[in-house]
C-alpha positions as CSV (number, residue, x, y, z in Angstrom):
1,X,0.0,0.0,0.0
2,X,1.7,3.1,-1.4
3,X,1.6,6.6,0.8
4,X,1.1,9.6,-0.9
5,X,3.7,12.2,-1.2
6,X,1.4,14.4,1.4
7,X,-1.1,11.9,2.9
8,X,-4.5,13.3,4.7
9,X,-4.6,13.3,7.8
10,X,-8.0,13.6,9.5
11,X,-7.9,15.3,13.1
12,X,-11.0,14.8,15.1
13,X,-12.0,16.7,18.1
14,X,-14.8,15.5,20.2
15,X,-16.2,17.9,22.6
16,X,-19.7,18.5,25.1
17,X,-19.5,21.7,26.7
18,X,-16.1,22.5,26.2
19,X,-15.9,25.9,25.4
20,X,-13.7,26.9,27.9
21,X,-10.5,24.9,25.9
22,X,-11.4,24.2,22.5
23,X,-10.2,27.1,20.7
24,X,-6.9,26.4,21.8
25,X,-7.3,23.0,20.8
26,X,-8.7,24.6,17.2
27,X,-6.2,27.4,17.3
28,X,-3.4,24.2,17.5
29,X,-4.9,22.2,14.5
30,X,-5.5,25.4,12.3
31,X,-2.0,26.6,12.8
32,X,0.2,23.4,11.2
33,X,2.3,24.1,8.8
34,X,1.6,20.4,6.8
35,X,-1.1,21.1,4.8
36,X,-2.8,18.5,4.2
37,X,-5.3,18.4,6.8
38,X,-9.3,17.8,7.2
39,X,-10.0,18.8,10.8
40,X,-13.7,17.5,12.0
41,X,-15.7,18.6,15.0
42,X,-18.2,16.5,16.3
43,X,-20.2,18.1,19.4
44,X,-22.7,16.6,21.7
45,X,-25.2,19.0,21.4
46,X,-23.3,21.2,24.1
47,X,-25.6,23.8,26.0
48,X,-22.8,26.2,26.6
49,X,-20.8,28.3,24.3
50,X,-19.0,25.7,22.3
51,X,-20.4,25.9,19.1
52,X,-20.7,30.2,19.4
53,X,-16.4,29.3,19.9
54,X,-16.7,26.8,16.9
55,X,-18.1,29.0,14.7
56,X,-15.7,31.6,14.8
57,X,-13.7,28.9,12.2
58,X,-16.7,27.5,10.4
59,X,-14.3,28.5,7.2
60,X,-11.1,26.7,7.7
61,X,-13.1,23.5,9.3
62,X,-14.4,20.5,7.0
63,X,-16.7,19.2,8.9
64,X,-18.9,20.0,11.8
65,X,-21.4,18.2,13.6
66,X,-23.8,19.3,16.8
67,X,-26.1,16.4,18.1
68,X,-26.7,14.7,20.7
69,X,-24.9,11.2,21.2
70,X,-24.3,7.8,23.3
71,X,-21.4,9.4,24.6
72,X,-17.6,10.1,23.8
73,X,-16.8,6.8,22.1
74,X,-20.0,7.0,19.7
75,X,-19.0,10.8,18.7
76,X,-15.3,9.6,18.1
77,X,-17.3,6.9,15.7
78,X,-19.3,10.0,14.2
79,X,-16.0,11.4,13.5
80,X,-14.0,8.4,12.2
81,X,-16.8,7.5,9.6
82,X,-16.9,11.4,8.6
83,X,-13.3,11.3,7.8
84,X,-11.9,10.9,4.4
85,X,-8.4,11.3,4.9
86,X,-5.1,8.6,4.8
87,X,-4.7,9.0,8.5
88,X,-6.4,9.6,11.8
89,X,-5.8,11.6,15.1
90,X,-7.9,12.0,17.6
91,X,-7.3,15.3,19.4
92,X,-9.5,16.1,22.4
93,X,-11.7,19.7,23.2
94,X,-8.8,20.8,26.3
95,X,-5.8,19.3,24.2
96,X,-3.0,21.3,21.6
97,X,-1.1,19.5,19.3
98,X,2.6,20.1,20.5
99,X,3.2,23.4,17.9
100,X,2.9,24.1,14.5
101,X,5.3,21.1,12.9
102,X,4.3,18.4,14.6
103,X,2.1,16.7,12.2
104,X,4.4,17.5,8.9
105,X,7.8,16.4,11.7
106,X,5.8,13.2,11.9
107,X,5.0,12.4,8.9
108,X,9.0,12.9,7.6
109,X,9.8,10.0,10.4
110,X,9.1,7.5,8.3
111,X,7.9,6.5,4.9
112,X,4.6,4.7,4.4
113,X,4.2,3.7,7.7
114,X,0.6,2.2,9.1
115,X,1.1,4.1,12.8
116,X,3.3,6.5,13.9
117,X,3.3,7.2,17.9
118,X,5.4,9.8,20.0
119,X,4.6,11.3,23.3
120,X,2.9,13.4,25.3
121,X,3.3,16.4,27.2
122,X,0.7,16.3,30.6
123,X,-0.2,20.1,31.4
124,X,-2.2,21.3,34.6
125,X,-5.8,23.0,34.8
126,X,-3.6,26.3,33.8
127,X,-2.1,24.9,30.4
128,X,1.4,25.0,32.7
129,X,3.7,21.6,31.6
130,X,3.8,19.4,34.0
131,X,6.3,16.7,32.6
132,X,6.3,14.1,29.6
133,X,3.7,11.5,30.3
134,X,6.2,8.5,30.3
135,X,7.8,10.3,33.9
136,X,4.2,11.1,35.5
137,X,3.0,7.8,34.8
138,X,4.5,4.3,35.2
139,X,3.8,3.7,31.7
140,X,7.4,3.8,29.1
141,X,6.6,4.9,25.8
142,X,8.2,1.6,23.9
143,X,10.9,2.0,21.0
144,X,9.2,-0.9,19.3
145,X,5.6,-0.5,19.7
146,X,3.6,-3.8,18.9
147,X,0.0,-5.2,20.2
148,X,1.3,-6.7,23.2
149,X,3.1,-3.6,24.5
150,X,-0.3,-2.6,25.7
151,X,-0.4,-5.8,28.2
152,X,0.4,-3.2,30.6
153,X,-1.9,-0.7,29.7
154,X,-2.4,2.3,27.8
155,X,2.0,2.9,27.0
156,X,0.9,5.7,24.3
157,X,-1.9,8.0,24.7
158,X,-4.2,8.2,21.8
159,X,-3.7,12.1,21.0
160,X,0.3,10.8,20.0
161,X,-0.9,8.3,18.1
162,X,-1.5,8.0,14.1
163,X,-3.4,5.5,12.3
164,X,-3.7,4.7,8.9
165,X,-7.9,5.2,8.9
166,X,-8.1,2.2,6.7
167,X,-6.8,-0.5,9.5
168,X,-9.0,1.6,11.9
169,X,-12.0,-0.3,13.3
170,X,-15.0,1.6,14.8
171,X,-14.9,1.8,19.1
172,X,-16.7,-0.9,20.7
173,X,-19.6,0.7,22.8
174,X,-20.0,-1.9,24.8
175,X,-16.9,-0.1,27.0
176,X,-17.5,3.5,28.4
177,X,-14.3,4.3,29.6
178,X,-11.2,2.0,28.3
179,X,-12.8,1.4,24.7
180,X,-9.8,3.1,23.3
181,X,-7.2,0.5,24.6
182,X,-9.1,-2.0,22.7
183,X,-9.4,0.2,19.6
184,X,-5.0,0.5,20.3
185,X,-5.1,-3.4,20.2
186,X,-6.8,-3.9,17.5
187,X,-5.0,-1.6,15.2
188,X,-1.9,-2.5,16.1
189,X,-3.1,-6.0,15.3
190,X,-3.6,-4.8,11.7
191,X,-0.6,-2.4,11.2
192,X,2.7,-3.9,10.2
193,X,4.9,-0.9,9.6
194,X,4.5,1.3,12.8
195,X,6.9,4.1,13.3
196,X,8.2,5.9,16.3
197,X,8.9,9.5,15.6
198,X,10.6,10.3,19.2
199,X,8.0,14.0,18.6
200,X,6.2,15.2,22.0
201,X,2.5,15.1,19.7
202,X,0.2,16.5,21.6
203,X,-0.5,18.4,25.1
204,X,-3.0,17.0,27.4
205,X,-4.7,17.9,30.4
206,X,-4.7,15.4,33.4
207,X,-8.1,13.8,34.6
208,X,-9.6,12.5,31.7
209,X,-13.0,10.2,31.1
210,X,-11.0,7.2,32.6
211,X,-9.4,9.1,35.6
212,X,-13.0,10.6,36.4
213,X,-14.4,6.8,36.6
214,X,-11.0,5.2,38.1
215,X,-13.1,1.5,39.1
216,X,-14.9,1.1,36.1
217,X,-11.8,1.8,34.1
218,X,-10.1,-0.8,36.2
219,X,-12.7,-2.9,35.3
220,X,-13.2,-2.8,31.8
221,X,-9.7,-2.5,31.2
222,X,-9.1,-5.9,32.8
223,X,-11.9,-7.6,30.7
224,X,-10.4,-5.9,27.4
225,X,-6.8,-7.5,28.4
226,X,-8.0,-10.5,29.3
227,X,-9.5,-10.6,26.6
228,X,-6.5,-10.1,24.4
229,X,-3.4,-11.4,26.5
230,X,-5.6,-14.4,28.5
231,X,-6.7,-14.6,32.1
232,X,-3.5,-16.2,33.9
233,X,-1.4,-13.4,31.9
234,X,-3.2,-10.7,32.5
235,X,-3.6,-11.5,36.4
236,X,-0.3,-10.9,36.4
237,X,0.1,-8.1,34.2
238,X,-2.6,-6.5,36.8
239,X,-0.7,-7.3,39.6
240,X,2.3,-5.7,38.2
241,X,0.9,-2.5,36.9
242,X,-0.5,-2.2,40.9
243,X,2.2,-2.4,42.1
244,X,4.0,-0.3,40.2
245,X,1.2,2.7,41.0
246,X,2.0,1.8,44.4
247,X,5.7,2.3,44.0
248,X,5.4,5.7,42.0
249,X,2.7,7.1,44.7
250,X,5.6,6.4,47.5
251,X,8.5,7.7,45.9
């Protein structure tokens, strides 16, 4: 499968009443200097001010979408089948991409790669930096990036993480919180060529969907591994990753 000189990639941004963020998050995507890119917006029928922000760029934006939805991972659906590009990156409503080359640095990594993956930068409720997310989190972004680094959970965060959109499968709604962890799997099951660009991708604010439902994140992400690593394995694997959380809350 041949790459096109400049490949599309399609950025999605999710949001529900997130107008206190998102036009920094728009502001980031609107400001690359690759310029092949079809940004898409799919809001949940937000009762604030996020679609009066929103409009603002109704110009430079392909698509926009206000309704109301079965929640984040149905939009991100909404915005995966509304994308025509070669690539997908999902960028959430109080997330930046990194600064104005990321996208075209990433893309000159590698040639015709299926993923590419770098990191990301955590930031406080202030947009101040609080460190790389492999040293405020026990998880090590990997130099080889495969399916069954994720046995230990989520080791790249899915705003630092391209995907060629025709080896990306739709999220399973039957998880609420960790369905992107299985939508990592399963990609990654499908890609062959994946590519580490060492870039910090994207800035995220801590205390996301998962953080904000900690035990049924535990628990669906335990099912999902399971699932994909077996029972025995992943018992382990559990074990491990608690008490590593342990380790990094003493020290």
């Amino acid at each position: 499968m041949n790459r096109p000189a400049n490949p599309v990639l399609s950025i999605i941004t999710v949001c529900f009443n997130a107008e206190k963020f998102i036009e920094s998050t728009i502001q980031s995507v609107l400001s690359q200097t690759y310029p092949q890119i079809e940004y898409i917006i799919v809001d949940g029928a937000s009762k604030d001010n996020t679609m009066g922000v929103i409009e603002k760029y109704r110009s430079r934006i392909a698509t926009i979408v206000s309704e109301k939805d079965k929640g984040l991972y149905d939009a991100m659906n909404k915005g995966m089948q509304l994308a025509t590009g070669d690539y997908l990156l999902f960028l959430n409503a109080d997330d930046v991409l990194a600064d104005a080359d990321v996208v075209r640095k990433m893309f000159a990594t590698c040639a015709d790669a299926d993923v590419y993956y770098g990191e990301a930068m955590f930031m406080d409720e202030n947009g101040v930096d609080v460190g790389l997310r492999s040293t405020q989190t026990p998880h090590q972004v990997p130099d080889q990036l495969t399916w069954k680094s994720l046995k230990h959970g989520m080791v790249v965060s899915h705003q630092a993480y391209v995907i060629r959109r025709s080896l990306s499968p739709l999220y399973d709604l039957q998880y609420k919180v960790c369905a992107d962890i299985d939508w990592m799997i399963r990609t990654l099951k499908a890609s062959r060529n994946i590519c580490h660009t060492h870039e910090v991708v994207a800035r995220f604010r801590v205390g996301g969907t998962s953080k904000q439902h900690q035990q049924l994140a535990w628990k669906e992400r335990y099912k999902i591994l399971s699932r994909y690593y077996g029972h025995i394995p992943n018992f382990a694997h559990h074990l491990f990753i608690g008490l590593r959380y342990i380790f990094a809350k003493k020290y």
